[in-house]
LODREN-678666 format. One record per residue (C-alpha): z negated, x negated, y; residue in three letters. Coordinates in steps of 0.05 Angstrom, whole numbers, padded with zeros to 5 digits, always signed. Example, Ala and Ser with C-alpha at 12.3 -4.5 7.8 and 13.67 -1.06 7.14 Angstrom:
BEGIN
-00156-00246-00090ALA/-00143-00273-00021SER/
END
This chain:
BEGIN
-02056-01931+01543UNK/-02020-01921+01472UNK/-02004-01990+01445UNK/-01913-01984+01457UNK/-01878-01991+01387UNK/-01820-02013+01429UNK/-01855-02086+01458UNK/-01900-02132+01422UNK/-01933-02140+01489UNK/-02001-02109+01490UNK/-02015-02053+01548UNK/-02058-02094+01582UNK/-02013-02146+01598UNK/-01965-02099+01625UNK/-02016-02068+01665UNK/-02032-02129+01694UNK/-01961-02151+01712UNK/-01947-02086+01738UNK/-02003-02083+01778UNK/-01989-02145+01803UNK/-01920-02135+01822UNK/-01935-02085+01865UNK/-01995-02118+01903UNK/-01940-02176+01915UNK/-01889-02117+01941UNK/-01933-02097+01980UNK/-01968-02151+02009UNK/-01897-02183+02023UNK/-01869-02116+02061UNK/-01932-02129+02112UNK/-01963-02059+02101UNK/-02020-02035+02149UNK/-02001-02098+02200UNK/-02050-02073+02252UNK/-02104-02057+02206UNK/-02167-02117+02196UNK/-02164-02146+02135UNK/-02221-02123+02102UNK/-02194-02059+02112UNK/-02121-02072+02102UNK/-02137-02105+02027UNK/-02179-02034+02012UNK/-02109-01996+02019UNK/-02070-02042+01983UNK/-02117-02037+01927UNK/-02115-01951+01935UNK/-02027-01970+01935UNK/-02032-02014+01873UNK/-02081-01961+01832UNK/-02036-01898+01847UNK/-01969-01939+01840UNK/-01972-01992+01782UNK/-01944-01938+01732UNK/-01877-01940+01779UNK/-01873-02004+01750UNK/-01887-02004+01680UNK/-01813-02027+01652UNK/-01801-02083+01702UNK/-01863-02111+01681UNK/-01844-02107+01613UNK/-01781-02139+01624UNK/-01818-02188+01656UNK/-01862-02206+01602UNK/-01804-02201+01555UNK/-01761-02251+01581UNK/-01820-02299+01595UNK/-01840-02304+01521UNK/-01772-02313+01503UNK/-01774-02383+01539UNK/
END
């Protein structure tokens, strides 16, 4: 990832909080509910990887307002 002129928030953190946020979303919304859980936590991971970019600006937001505290 380019470093973002627009937060002071390195791309790594954001990645992390956006790939975060979606595990949560998705382990809250009870994906895969007949699935074991072995194999239910191997598609959540496959979710998070091909979805975390959906996420990118609530994550920064995120991060924003926290360091603001």
């Amino acid at each position: 990832m380019m470093p973002d002129k627009q937060s002071p928030i390195p791309d790594e953190e954001i990645e992390a909080e956006a790939r975060a946020m979606v595990r949560d979303m998705i382990q809250r919304s009870r994906w895969y509910p007949g699935l074991p859980e072995e194999e239910r936590n191997r598609r959540i991971e496959e979710d998070v990887e091909l979805n975390w970019p959906l996420m990118l600006a609530d994550a920064r937001k995120r991060l924003e307002q926290r360091k603001k505290r």
